[in-house]
PATORFI-133512 format. One line per 10 residues: number of its first residue (from 0); their letters; for each residue x, y, z of N, C-alpha, C. Coordinates in pm, whole numbers, plus 50000, padded with zeros to 5 digits. Layout:
N
NUM	a	X:Y:Z:X:Y:Z:X:Y:Z | ...
This chain:
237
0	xxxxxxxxxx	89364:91769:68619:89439:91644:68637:89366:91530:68566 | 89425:91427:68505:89372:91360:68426:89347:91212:68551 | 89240:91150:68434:89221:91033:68523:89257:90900:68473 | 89325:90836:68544:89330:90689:68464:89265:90565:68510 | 89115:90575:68450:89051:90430:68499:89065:90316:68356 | 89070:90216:68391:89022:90100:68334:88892:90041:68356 | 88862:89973:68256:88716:89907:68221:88758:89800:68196 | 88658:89686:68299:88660:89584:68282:88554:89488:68203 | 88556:89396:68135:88430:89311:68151:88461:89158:68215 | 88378:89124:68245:88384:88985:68333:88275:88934:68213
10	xxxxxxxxxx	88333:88799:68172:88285:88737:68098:88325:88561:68113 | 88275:88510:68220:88252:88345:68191:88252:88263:68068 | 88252:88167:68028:88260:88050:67965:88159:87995:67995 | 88115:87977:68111:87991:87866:68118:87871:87891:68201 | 87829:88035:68145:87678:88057:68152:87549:87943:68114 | 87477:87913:68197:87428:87803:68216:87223:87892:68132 | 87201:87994:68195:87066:88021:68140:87076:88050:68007 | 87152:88090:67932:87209:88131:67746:87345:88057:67753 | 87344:87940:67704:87453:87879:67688:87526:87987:67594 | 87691:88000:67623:87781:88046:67543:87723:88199:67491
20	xxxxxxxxxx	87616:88250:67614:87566:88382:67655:87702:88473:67553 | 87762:88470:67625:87859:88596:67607:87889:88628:67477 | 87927:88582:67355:87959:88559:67251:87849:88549:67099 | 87721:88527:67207:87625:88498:67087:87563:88639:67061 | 87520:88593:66940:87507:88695:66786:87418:88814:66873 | 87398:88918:66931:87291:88982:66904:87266:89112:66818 | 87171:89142:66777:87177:89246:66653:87273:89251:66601 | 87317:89135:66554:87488:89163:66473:87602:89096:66544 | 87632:89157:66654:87761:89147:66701:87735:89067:66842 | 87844:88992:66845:87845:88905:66976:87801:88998:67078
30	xxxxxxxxxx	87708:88947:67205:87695:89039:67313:87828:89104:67408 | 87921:89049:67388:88007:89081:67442:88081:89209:67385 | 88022:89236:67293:88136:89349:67174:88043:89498:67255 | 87939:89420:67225:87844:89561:67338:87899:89628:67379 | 87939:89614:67509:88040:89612:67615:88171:89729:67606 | 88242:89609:67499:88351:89695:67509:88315:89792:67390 | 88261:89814:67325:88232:89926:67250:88220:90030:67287 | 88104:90030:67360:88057:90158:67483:88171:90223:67582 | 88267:90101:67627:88333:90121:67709:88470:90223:67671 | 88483:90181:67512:88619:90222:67411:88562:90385:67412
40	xxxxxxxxxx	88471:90428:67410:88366:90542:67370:88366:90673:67467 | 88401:90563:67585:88412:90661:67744:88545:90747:67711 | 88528:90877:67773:88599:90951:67782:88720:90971:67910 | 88700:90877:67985:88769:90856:68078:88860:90721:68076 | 88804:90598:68022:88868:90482:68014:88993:90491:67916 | 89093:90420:67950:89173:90426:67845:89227:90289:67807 | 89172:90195:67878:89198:90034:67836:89082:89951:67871 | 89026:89880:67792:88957:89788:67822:89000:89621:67815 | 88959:89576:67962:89039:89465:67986:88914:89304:67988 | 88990:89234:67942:88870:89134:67937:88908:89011:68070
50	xxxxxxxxxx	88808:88983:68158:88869:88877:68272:88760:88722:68247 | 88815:88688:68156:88759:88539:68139:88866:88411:68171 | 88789:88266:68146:88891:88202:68178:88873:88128:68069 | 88796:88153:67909:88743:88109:67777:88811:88177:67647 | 88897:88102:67604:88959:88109:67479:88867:88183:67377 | 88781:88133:67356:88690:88164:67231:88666:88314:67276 | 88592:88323:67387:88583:88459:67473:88660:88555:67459 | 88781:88510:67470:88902:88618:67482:88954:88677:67346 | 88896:88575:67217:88975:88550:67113:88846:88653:67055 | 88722:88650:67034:88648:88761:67013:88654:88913:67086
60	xxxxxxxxxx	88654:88901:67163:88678:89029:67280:88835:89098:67211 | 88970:89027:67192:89027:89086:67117:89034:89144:66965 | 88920:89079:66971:88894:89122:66763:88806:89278:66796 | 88752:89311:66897:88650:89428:66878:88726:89487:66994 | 88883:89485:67025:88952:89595:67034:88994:89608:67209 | 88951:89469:67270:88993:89503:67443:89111:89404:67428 | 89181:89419:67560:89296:89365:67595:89315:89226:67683 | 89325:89140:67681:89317:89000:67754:89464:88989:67805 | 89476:89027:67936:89637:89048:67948:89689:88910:68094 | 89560:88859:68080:89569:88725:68167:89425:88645:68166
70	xxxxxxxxxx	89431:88482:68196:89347:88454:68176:89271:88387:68345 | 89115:88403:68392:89083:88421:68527:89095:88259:68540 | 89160:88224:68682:89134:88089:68724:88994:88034:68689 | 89005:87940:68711:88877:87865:68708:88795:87831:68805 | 88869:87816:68955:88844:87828:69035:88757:88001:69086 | 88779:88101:68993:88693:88235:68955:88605:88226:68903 | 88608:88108:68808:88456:88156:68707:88352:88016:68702 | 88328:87966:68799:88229:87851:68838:88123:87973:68862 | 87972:87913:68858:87845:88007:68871:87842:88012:69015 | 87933:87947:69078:87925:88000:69238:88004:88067:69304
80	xxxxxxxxxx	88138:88136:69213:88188:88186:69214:88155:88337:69272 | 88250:88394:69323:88219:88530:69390:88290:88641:69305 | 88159:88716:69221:88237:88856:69171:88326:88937:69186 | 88273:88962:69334:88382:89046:69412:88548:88986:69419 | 88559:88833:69457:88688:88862:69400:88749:88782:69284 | 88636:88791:69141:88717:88787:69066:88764:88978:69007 | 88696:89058:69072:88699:89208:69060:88879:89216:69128 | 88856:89147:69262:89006:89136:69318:89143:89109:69221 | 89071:89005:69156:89188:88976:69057:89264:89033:68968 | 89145:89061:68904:89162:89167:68756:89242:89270:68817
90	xxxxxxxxxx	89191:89314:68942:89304:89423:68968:89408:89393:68987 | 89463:89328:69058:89592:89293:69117:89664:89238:68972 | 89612:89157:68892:89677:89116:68772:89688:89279:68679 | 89581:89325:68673:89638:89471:68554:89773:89530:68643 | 89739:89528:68759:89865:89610:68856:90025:89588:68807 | 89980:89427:68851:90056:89345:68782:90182:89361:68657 | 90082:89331:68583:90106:89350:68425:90131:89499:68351 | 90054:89608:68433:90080:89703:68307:90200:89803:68405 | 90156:89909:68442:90266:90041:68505:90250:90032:68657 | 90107:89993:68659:90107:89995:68858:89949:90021:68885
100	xxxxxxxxxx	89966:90104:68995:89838:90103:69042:89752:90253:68909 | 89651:90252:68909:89529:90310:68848:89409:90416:68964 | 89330:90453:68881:89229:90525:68963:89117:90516:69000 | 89057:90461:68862:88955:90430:68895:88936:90280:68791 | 88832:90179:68882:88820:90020:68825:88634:90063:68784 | 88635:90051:68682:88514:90074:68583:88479:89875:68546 | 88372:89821:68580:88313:89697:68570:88169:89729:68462 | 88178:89667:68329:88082:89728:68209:88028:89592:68203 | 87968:89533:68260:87919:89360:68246:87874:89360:68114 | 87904:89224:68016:87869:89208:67916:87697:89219:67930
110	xxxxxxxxxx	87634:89154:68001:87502:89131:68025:87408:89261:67998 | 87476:89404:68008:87372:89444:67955:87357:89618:67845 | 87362:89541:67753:87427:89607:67607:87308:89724:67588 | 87227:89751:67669:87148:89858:67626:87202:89996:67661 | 87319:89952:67773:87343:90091:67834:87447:90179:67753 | 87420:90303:67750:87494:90426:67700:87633:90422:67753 | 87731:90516:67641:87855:90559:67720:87799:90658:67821 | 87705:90673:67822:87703:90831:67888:87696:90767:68033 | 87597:90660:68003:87554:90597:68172:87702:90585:68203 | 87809:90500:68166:87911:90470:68214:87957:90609:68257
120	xxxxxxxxxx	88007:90675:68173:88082:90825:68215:88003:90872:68359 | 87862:90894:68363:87804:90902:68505:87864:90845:68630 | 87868:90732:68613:87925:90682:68742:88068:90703:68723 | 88144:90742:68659:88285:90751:68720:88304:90926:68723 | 88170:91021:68659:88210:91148:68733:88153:91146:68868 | 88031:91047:68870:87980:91094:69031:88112:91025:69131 | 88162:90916:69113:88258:90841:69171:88360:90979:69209 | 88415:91057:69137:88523:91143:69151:88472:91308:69188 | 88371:91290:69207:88298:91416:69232:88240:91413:69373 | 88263:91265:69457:88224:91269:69593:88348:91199:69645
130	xxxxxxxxxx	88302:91172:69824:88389:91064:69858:88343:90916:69881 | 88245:90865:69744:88229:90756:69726:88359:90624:69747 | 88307:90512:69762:88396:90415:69780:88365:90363:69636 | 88211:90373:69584:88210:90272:69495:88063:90343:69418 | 88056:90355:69273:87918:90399:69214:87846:90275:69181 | 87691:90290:69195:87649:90174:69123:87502:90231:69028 | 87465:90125:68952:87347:90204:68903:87227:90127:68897 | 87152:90159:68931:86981:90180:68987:86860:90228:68907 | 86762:90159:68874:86660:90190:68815:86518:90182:68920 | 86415:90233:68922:86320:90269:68997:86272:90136:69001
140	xxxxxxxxxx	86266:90043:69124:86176:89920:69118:86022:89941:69093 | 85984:89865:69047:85800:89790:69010:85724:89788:69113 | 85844:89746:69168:85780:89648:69312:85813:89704:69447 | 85773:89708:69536:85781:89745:69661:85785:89665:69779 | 85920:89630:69877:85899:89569:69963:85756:89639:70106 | 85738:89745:70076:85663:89770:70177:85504:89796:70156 | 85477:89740:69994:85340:89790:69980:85271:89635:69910 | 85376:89600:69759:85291:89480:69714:85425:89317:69678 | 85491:89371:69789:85586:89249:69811:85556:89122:69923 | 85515:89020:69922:85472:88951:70086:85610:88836:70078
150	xxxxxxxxxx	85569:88783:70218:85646:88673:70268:85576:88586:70331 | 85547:88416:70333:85462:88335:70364:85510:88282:70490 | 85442:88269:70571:85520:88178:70717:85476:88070:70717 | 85526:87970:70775:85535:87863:70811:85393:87733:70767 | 85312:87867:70789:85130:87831:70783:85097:87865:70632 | 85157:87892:70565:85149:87968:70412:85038:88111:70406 | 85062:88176:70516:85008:88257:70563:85085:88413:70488 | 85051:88477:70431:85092:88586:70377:85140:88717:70485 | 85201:88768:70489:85203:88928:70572:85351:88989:70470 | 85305:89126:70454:85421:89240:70392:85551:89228:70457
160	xxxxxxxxxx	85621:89216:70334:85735:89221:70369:85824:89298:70467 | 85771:89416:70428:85852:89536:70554:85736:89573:70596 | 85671:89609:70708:85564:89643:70787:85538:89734:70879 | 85693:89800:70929:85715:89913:71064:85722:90002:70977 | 85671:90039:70902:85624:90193:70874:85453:90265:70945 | 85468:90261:71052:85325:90302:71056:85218:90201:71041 | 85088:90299:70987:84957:90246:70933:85034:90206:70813 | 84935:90043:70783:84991:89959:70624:84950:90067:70539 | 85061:90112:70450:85011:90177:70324:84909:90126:70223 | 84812:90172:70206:84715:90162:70067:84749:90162:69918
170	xxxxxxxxxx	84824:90292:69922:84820:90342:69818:85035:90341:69768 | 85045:90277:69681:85189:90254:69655:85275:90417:69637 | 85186:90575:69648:85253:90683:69652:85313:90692:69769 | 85265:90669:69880:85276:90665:70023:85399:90570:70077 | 85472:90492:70005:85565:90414:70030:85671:90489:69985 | 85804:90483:70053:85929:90491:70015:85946:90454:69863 | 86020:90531:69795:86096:90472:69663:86182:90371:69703 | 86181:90277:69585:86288:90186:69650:86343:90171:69504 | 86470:90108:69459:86523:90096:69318:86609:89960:69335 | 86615:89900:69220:86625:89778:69179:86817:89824:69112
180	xxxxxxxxxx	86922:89724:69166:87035:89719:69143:87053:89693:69006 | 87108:89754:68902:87114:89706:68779:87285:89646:68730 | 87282:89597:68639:87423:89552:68572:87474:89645:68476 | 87468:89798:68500:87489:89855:68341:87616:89917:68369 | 87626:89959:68507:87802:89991:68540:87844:89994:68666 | 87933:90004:68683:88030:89971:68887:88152:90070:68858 | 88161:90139:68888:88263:90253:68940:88351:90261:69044 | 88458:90182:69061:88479:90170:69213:88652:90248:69249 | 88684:90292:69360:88843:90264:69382:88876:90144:69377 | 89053:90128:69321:89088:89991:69331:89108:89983:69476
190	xxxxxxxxxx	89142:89984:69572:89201:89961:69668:89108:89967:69765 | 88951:90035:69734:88845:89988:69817:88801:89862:69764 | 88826:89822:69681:88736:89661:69597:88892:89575:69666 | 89000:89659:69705:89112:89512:69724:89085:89471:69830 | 89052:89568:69980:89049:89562:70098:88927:89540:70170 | 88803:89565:70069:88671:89547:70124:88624:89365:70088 | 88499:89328:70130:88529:89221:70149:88382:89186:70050 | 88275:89376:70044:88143:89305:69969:88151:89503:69903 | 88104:89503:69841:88078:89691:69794:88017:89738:69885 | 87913:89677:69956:87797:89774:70048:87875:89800:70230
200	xxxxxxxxxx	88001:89765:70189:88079:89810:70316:88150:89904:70319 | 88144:90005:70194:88231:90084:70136:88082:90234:70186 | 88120:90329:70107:88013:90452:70074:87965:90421:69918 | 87856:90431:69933:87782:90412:69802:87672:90491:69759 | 87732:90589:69614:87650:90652:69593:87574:90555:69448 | 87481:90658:69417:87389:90569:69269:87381:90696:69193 | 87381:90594:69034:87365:90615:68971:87214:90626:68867 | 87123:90705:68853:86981:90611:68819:86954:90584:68643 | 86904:90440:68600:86905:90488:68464:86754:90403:68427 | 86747:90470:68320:86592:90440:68287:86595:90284:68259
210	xxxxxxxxxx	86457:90215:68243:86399:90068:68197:86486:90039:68127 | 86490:90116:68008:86478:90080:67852:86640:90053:67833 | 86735:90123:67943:86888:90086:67922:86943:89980:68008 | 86842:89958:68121:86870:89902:68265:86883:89688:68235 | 86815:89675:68108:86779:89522:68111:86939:89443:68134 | 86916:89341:68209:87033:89244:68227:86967:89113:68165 | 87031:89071:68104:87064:88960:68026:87048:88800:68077 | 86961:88757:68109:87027:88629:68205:86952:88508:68185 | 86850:88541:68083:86745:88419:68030:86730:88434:67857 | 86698:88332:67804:86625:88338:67666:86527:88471:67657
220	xxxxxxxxxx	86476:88433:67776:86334:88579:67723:86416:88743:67721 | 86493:88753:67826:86620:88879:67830:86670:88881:67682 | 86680:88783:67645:86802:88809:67486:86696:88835:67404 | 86557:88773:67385:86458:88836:67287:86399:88963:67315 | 86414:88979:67441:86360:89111:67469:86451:89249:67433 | 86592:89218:67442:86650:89247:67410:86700:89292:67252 | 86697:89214:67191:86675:89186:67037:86587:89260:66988 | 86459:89280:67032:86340:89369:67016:86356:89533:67050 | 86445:89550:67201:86453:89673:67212:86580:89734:67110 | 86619:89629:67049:86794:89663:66987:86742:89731:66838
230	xxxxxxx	86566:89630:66771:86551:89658:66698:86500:89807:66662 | 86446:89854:66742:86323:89984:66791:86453:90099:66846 | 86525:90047:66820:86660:90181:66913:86686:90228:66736 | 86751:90118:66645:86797:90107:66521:86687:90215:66437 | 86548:90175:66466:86451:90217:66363:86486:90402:66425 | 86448:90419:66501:86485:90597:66556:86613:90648:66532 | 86659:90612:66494:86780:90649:66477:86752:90746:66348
């Protein structure tokens, strides 16, 4: 049986840490082309949809081949805006607009162009291969809330963040793994993202992907760092 998901990207206008983030040059091509490139590539997607509420945005995003089949309130895309439901939207508007309801809602954030089709394809076979509500993907954190993470009280007094494990761990083997939420893909049902109110109220399985694909985008130093790993991918090739 075949599957019919769509891929989204969510792409703002008025990214405030990389002004006009979305659009600017990297290794070549606007960061946003990233995106839907990878996304065009998947073997499961069969439309890629762009949810901005930025002309210029929409007007590039259609040159490298996705579909802009409405444009997001504005009241959606303020930086205080809530993802989740501009995710609401996009759905209900593709519903909308194209044949009806779909299978699976694939979210490819422009922010972070290192990741593979393959990562994407991962989360929408693990998505359909369990009874997930929603895939997400995960890279091994640095850091540890229970070994070299603290919290200061009142007195600027230090103590570990999580602490009811026992004797304080020493040694960071002895701690739980813990993994850091990444931006490289979201796998979800539509109709769990219409009716739920946050993802982590749903079943959630993960996806894990290495450093080197995992970076999100969200400062000057992200886009050079970026730029650097874009260059060193190019040279191996």
């Amino acid at each position: 049986m075949s599957t019919d998901a769509v891929g989204f990207v969510f792409a703002r206008g008025g990214s405030k840490g990389v002004p006009r983030k979305n659009i600017r040059i990297l290794a070549g091509k606007p960061l946003i082309a990233w995106s839907i490139e990878t996304a065009r590539k998947s073997r499961f997607i069969r439309r890629v949809v762009i949810s901005t509420d930025d002309k210029e945005i929409a007007d590039v995003a259609q040159r490298f081949g996705a579909d802009v089949p409405f444009m997001r309130p504005a009241e959606l895309a303020t930086d205080k805006a809530s993802e989740w439901l501009a995710w609401q939207h996009a759905i209900t508007e593709v519903q909308k607009h194209d044949t009806g309801a779909f299978d699976v809602f694939v979210s490819i954030p422009a922010t972070s162009p290192l990741r593979s089709t393959a990562d994407v394809d991962a989360c929408i076979t693990r998505l359909l291969g369990t009874d997930a509500d929603i895939v997400i993907t995960v890279r091994k954190s640095d850091r540890s809330p229970y070994f070299n993470m603290v919290k200061l009280d009142d007195k600027g007094y230090a103590s570990i963040v999580i602490s009811n494990v026992g004797n304080v761990p020493v040694r960071r083997q002895d701690v739980p793994q813990v993994y850091d939420v990444t931006t490289v893909a979201y796998a979800a049902r539509p109709d769990f993202i219409l009716h739920a109110r946050g993802l982590f109220e749903g079943k959630v399985q993960v996806v894990e992907i290495p450093p080197e694909r995992a970076l999100d985008i969200d400062t000057e130093l992200d886009f050079r760092v970026a730029e650097c790993l874009m260059k060193e991918r190019e040279k191996q090739k």
